[in-house]
C-alpha positions in Angstrom: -8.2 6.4 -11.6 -6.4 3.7 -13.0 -4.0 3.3 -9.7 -7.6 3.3 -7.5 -8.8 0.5 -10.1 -5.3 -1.6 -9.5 -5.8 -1.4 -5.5 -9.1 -2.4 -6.2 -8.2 -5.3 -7.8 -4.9 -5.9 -6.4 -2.4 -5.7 -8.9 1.2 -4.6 -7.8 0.1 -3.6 -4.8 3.2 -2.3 -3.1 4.4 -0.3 -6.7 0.7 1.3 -6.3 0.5 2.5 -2.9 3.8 3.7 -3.6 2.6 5.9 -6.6 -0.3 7.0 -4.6 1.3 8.4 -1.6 3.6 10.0 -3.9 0.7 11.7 -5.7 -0.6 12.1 -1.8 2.8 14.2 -1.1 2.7 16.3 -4.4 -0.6 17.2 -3.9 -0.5 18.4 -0.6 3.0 20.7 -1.5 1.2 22.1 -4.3 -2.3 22.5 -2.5 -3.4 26.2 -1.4 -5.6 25.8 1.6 -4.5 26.0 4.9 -6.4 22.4 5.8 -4.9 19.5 3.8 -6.3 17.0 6.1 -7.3 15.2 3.3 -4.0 15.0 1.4 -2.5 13.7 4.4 -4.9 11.1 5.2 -4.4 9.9 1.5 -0.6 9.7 2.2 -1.2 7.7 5.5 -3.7 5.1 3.3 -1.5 4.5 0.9 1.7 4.1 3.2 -0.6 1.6 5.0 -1.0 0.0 1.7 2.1 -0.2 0.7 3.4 -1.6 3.8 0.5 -4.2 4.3 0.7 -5.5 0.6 -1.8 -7.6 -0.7 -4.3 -9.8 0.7 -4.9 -13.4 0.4 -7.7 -12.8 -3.1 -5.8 -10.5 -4.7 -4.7 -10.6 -8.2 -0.9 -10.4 -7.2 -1.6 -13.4 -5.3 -2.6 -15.1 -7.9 -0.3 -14.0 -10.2 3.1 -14.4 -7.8 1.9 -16.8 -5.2 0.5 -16.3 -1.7 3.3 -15.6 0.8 3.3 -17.0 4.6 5.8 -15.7 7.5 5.8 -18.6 10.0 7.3 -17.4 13.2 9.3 -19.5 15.6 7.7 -20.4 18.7 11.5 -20.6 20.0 14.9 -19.9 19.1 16.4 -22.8 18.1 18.8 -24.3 20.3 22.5 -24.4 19.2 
């Protein structure tokens, strides 16, 4: 609960979804059905997550900054 409450809130985003896709992957090894849809759709979330990092109101932007990747219109002539 407390890893749902830091993606809520967006507090080390990237270390989260990390934790939860890794709880994602246990889960599904150790699960006993045959459909583990679910499990799986919880790792893809979280990979997302992780991937995407934070948005622009989250706490980690507050905390460490909001980033910005400007890309080049052009490659800069040499």
């Amino acid at each position: 609960m407390a890893l749902g409450a830091f993606l809520l809130i967006g507090f080390l985003t990237p270390l989260t979804g990390a934790l939860i896709s890794a709880a994602g992957i246990f889960s599904a090894l150790l699960s006993q059905n045959d459909s583990i849809a679910v499990e799986i759709y919880t790792i893809i979330l979280a990979a997302a997550i992780f991937l995407l990092g934070p948005g622009a109101f989250s706490l980690d932007a507050r905390l460490f900054g909001r980033r910005e990747i400007v890309i080049a219109k052009s490659a800069p002539d040499k």
